[in-house]
N, C-alpha and C positions, 0 to 999 in steps of 0.2 A: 670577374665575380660571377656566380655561379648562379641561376634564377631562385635556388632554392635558398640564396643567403642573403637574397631582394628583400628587405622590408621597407619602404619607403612609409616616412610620415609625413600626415595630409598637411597645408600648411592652412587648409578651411578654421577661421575660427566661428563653428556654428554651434548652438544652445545643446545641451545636453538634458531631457525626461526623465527621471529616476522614478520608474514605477514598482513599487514593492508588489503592489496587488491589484487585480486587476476593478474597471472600473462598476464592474456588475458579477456575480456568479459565473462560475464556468463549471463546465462538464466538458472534459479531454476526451474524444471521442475517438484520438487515435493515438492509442500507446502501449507500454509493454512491463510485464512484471518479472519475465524470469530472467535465467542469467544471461540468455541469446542476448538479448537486447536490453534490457532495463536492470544493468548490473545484478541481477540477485537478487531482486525485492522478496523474492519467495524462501528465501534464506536468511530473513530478518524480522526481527517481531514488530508485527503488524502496530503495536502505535505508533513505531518511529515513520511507517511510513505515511500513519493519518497525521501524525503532528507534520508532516513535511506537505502533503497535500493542502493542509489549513495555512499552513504559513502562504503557500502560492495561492491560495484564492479559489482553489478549485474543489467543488463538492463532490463529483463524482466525476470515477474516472475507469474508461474504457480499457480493459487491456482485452488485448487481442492474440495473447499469447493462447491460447487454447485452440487454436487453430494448425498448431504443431501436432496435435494428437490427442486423442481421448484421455490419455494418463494426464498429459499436459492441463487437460480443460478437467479434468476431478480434482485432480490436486490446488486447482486454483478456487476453483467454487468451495469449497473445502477451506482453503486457507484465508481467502478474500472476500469472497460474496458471503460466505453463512454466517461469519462473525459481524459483517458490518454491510449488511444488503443495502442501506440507502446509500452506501458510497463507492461502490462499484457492479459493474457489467462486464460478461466475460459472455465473451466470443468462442462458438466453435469453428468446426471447418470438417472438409473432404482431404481421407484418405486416398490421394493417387495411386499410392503406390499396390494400392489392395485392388485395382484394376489387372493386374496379372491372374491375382489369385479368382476373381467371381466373372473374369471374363466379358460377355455379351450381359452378363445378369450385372456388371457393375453400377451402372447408372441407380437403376432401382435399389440397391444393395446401396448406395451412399445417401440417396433417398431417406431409406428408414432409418440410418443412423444420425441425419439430423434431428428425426423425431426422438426419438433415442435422446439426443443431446439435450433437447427444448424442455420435455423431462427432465432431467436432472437441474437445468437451469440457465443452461446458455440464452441469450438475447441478442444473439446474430450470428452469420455464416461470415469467417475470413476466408479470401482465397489468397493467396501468396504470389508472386511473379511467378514463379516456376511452369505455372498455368498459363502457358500461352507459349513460353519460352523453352521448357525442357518435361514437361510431362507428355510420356508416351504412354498407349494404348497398350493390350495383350497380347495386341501383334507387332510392337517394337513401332506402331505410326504416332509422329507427331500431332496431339492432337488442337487442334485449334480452338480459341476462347469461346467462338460460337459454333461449336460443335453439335448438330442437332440432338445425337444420344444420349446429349448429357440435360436434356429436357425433366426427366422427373426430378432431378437435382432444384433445379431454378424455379419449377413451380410448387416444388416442392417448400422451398422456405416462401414462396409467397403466400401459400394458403397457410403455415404455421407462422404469419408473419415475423418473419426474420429476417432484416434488413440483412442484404450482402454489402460486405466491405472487401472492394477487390482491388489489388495492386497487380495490375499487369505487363506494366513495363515502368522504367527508372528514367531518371531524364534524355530528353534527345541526342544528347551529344554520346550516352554511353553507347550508342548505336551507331556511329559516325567511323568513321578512319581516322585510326589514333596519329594523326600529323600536326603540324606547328601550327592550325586554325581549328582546332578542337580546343573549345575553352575551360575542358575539363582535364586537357592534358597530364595536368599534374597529380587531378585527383585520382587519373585513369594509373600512373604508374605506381602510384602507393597500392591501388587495389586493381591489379589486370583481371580479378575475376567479374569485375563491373561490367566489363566489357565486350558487346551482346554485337559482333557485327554479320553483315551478311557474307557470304550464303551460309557461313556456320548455324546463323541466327533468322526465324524469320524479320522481315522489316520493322524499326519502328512503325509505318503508317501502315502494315498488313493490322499489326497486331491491334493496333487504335482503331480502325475500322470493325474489324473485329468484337469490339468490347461495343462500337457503338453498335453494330448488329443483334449483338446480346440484349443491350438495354433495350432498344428497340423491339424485338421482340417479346419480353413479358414483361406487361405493360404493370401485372396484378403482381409483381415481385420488384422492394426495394431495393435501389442497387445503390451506391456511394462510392464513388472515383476516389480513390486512395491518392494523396496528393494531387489532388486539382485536377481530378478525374484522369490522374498519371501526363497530364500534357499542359503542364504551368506556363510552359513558355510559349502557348499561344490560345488566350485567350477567346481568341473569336472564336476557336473549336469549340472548345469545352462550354462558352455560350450556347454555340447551336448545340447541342446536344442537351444541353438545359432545357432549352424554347423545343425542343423536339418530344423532351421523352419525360413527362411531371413525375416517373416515378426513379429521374436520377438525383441523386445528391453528391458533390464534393466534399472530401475536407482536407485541410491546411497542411497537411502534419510536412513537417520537411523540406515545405517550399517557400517562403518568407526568400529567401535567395532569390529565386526568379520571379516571384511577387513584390518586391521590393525594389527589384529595378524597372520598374515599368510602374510607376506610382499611380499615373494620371490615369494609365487603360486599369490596376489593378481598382484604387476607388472607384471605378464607375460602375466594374465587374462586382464590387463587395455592393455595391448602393442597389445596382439591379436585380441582383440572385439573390438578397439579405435571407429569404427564406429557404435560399434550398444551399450555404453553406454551415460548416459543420468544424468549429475549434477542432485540434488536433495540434499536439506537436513532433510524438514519434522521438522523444528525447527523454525518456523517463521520468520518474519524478525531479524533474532537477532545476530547483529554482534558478539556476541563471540566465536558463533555456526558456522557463516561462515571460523572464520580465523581460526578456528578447522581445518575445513573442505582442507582450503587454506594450511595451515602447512602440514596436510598429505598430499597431490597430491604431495604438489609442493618441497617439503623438502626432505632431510635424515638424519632428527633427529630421536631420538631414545629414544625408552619407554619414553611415553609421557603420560598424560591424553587425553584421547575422551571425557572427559567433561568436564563441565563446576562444577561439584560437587563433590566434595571428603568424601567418594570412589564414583565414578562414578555408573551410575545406571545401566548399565550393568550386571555388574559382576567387581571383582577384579580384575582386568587385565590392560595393559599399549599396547599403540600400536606403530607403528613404520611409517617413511615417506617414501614416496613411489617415490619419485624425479622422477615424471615421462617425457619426453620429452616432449618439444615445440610443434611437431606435433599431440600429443596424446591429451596433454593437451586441446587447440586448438578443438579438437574436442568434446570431453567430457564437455569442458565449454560453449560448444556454437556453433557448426555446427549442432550438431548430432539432439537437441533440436530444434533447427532453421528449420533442414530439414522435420521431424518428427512431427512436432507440428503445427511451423507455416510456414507451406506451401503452406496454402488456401492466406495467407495471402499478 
């Protein structure tokens, strides 16, 4: 038999949570609208996707698609924000690739074009993986995430307060040697372009060091670690750099996998940080994705699927609920996002 034709069932007989909605307000603070990523919302009329928003529970919700490009970030303010301002935020972001064209003058030059953005209506900077991983300079160099020329960028959205949402690298193992103790093996051969190793790639821990060098350094600009500040699967990091830097935040989007197997470290992680995490799922609007989502917080069920497809795309693994209190919850579904996000507002 062949691993991929493995599906074994559990013989656990444990409780099942059927949560339709979650158990307080939430605001998605990491998601997506166009067809890259959030099938098309931007090619369907805008009630189907508030009546689909209300059925999950969530009042507002973050996309982040405007961080593709200025076209990207008009046509979504346009289509999203001006018809229905109190139930979404859009995100812009930095043009890399226009680092050829304005050379030495780039940094400044991507400066103004957030202000530029915060004008027409953006309420934050995304930066994408690419940023750390494959964005070069004018002169063909790899530029690194705490790159000092890129300083009027970072002070830049902290004086026009604009929380940054940065993803700069995917989980650890896409970084590892694709051999028979990679626990993403499987998920690495459906998509070999996941796959970030060295010396093609800099290091997982350059590039993590890196981002903590970033935060670290401006102190008066929001930053928000894109999936568990990119390093879900070890916590005590992504702590210290919490206890390090008050102007980092996490959010969720994507990792209930590796937050899900580690129950005990992740509640104590949600009970301690309760104000500086930040709802996310990075799954579109797509209720089965949310009441996933809703099951873990809110439940203590046990070995469960984190997905919606069997075996799950992760890896082989089952996760567990995390039953977390009223006042934690509370905050992670909707203060934290609220205070953080939309505070200009």
């Amino acid at each position: 038999m062949l691993l991929s034709e493995y599906r074994p069932k559990s013989a656990l007989q444990t409780k099942t949570t059927l949560i339709t909605k979650p158990r307080f307000p939430v605001i998605d603070a990491h998601n997506h609208l166009s067809g890259t990523f959030g099938g098309g919302w931007d090619q369907r009329p805008l009630p189907m996707l508030l009546d689909r928003l209300d059925e999950a529970g969530v009042q507002v919700y973050v996309d982040l698609d405007g961080g593709w490009g200025e076209d990207v970030l008009r046509s979504h303010l346009d289509y999203f924000k001006m018809p229905a301002p109190e139930r979404f935020a859009v995100f812009g972001g930095v043009n890399w690739s226009a680092w050829t064209e304005h050379g030495d003058n780039f940094p400044d030059w991507a400066a103004k074009r957030l202000q530029v953005q915060k004008g027409w209506g953006a309420q934050g900077v995304k930066i994408w993986k690419p940023f750390g991983l494959s964005v070069r300079d004018h002169l063909g160099v790899l530029v690194s995430v705490d790159d000092p020329r890129l300083e009027p960028i970072w002070k830049t959205a902290g004086e026009l307060g604009l929380p940054v949402l940065i993803h700069i690298a995917d989980p650890v193992a896409f970084f590892w040697d694709l051999n028979p103790q990679n626990e993403r093996w499987e998920e690495l051969q459906a998509h070999p372009d996941w796959h970030f190793p060295a010396p093609q790639f800099p290091t997982f821990e350059f590039i993590l060091q890196s981002l903590a060098n970033l935060v670290s350094k401006y102190p008066a600009t929001t930053f928000i670690g894109a999936h568990v500040g990119c390093y879900a699967e070890n916590l005590d990091w992504v702590g210290n750099l919490l206890d390090r830097c008050p102007n980092f935040y996490v959010d969720i989007g994507a990792r209930i996998p590796e937050l899900g197997r580690q129950p005990y470290t992740a509640r104590k992680f949600f009970i301690k940080y309760a104000d500086r995490i930040l709802f996310g799922t990075d799954m579109s609007p797509d209720l089965d994705s949310y009441r996933i989502y809703y099951r873990f917080l809110e439940s203590d069920d046990e070995y469960f699927n984190y997905d919606n497809e069997e075996p799950p795309g992760s890896g082989r693994w089952r996760i567990y609920g995390l039953y977390l209190p009223d006042d934690v919850l509370k905050k992670v579904y909707f203060q934290n996002a609220h205070r953080v996000i939309l505070r200009n507002e």
